[in-house]
C-alpha angles and dihedrals in degrees: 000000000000115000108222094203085059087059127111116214086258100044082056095052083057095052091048094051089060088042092062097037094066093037097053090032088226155085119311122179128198120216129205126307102224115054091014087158095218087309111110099158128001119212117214093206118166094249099055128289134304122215107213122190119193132211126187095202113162090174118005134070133246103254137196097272089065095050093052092057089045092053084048094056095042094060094046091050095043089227123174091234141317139241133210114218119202141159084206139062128285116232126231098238087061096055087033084063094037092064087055092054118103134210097002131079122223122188120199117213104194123183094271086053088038093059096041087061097040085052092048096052092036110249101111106150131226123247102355148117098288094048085082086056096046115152112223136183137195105262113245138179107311108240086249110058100026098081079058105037085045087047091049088043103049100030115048137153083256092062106016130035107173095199136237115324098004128140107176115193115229127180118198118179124173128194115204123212118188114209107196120225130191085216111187139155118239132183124193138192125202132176136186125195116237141170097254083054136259114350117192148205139199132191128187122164134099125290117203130197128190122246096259092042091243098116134039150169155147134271124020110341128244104311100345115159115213099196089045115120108242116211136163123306090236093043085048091046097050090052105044104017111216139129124284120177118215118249117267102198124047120258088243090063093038076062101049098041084047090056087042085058109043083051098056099036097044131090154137139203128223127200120199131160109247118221090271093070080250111145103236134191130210134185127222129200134186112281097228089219085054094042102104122186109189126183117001114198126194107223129169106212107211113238103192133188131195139202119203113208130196144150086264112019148032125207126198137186154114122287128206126184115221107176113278094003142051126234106215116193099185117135090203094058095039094052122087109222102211098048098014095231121131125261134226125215087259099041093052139105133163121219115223093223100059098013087232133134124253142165121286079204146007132173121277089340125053122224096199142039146182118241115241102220112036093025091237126154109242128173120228095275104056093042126085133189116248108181109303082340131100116199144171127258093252094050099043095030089168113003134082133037120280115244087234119214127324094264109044100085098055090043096057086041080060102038081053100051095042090051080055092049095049086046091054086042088055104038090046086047090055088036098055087047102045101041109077108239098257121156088256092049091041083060094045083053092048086047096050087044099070098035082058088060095045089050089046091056095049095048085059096045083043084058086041095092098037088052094053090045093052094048095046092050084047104043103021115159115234132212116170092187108109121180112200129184106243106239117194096203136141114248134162100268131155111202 
């Protein structure tokens, strides 16, 4: 590994020549190294040239004198815009100037975006300036191994048999997106004067900012997974390809706006008892000497998104790798296609016909079977009933009956013991109207009464179900968040 501190100005012209060779994926050329005019390296890019000028700063900034040269530079060679290289920091006072500049483009490369590219390329050195700037990222599912781990995990004999002699073809593609965070701890200590004295206040969390300082908070930023194993952005890159934006603002003024914003957004409020016996309240903020922000880290927080293919569905959602496990946030996966509820993990099953989830259980009516004949998970609506036997379409093409819908069962148990019900009405209302009151018959009434109220009371339990099935089809409660344990298993898969 090249140590960038061992490196002479020249030598670093020279690294930064094969760094953007393999970033720009084209032609640099290095002038000469006395009377460079402000052009270190030119880069012959398809869209027009681009005039680089290289510092090798450990300790010092890029000011306004070497922008100017640079701007000056720029305009002689024609060039379609220019870029400043250091190891070090940029002042305010040179992007103060480059956003007064007219008509020509300058982009600063500072050590933190030094470092991302470098990374990226893979030249990023050992040891050196730039080690203090390193982009990382939370290690996901390599490319290459994620369309089989998601299908084991999903899909597992638990939850999916495909049956004798079935291959199904699935397709899983996933498309990785790396949102950067200046992730640091702070701790902060405030104080008021009262007049029962001094009353404190402490903080100690994380406080996050956004690559371009526009957003902030406390605590651990959007999907960050703290168990999660942080590698290099280029190592993460190579491993799972997506897109990660370089930082825009230097890790140094990440710093201050995030302490700008912890003291105006903090606070605490105290409540004491004055001498008069009178409940007061007090708010504490943040003291800016006690306001400490300690190591402030760069990372890039995968947000990944997956597509499900199959013959007869596509599912689509968002993924999230919490250590051992995945959070899936798909509504096609969550919903259960026979009730329209939504599943859990351990409530699912897929059935082989239509690839969607249904219930393993539900009460009084199931969701889900085993055929009997090629031992394949099926939902309600792709099984049919041969006999005893409860089998799948492709086994029973044209034979059997079909289960019908959820519903139907409990509501022809009800028709029928209503119609039971009417019949006992009628006949008891000929009955009373036809027999002459007499003590024996007063006693037989008595009796059909009350067997009129018993069979009132089981035609209603007998609506019960079908009630219960009707109102949780109408108003069924969706979540379309799934956790599901990763398995790293081998399975028949075509991807």
């Amino acid at each position: 590994m090249i140590m960038l501190e061992e490196l002479d100005p020249r030598a670093f012209e020279e690294w930064c020549k094969v760094l953007l060779e393999r970033h720009y994926q084209c032609k640099v050329e290095i002038t000469a190294y006395v009377g460079d005019e402000g052009r270190d390296l030119i880069v012959h890019h398809p869209e027009g040239k681009i005039i680089v000028e290289c510092k090798h700063y450990l300790n010092s900034s890029v000011g306004r004198p070497i922008v100017q040269k640079l701007d000056s530079a720029i305009r002689t060679a024609d060039a379609r815009k220019g870029m400043i290289l250091t190891t070090g920091k940029v002042s305010k006072e040179a992007e103060d100037y480059v956003k007064k500049i007219k008509g020509v483009g300058i982009e600063f490369v500072d050590g933190v975006k030094l470092a991302h590219i470098a990374s990226k390329v893979g030249l990023l050195s050992s040891n050196s300036s730039i080690d203090s700037y390193a982009n990382l990222a939370i290690k996901t599912v390599a490319d290459s191994d994620f369309p089989q781990i998601l299908f084991s995990s999903i899909f597992t004999k638990q939850r999916y048999n495909a049956g004798r002699d079935r291959n199904p073809t699935i397709t899983i593609i996933r498309k990785t997106e790396y949102n950067g965070f200046y992730i640091g701890d702070f701790s902060a200590h405030g104080k008021v004067d009262t007049a029962r004295g001094i009353k404190e206040a402490f903080w100690e969390d994380k406080v996050w900012s956004t690559l371009d300082g526009k957003r902030f908070g406390v605590g651990q930023p959007p999907n960050f997974n703290p168990h999660g194993d942080l590698i290099l952005i280029g190592e993460a890159l190579q491993r799972t390809a997506g897109f990660a934006p370089p930082p825009s603002i230097q890790p140094h003024k990440a710093t201050s706006e995030m302490k700008r914003f912890l003291l105006d957004s903090q606070s605490k409020t105290i409540t004491y008892v004055g001498r008069n016996n009178v409940r007061y309240h007090k708010q504490i903020k943040p003291n800016a000497s006690l306001t400490q922000i300690d190591d402030v880290r760069l990372i890039y927080i995968p947000k990944q998104s997956f597509e499900i293919r199959t013959y007869s569905v596509t599912h689509i959602g968002e993924i999230t790798e919490l250590g051992e496990r995945f959070v899936v946030k798909s509504h096609s996966l969550s919903e259960c296609c026979v009730c329209g509820r939504s599943t859990t993990s351990h409530s699912q099953t897929f059935c082989t016909i239509c690839h969607k989830p249904a219930h393993t259980s539900t009460f009084l009516t199931p969701d889900s079977f085993h055929c009997a004949k090629c031992k394949s998970t099926i939902c309600r609506k792709h099984a049919v009933k041969r006999g005893k036997y409860i089998l799948c379409k492709q086994c029973s093409p044209s034979k059997g009956n079909s289960l019908g819908p959820r519903w139907l069962p409990h509501f022809l148990v009800g028709v029928g013991a209503s119609s039971i019900l009417l019949v006992f009405i009628l006949l008891l209302f000929v009955a009373s109207n036809v027999i002459e009151p007499t003590s024996g018959t007063q006693q037989l009434r008595s009796a059909l009464g009350i067997s009129l109220l018993i069979g009132i009371a089981i035609t209603i339990l007998t609506w019960l179900p079908f009630l219960y099935v009707a109102t949780s089809w109408i108003f069924r409660i969706r979540y379309d968040t799934l956790t599901y344990q990763i398995i790293d298993a081998t399975r028949q898969i075509t991807t």
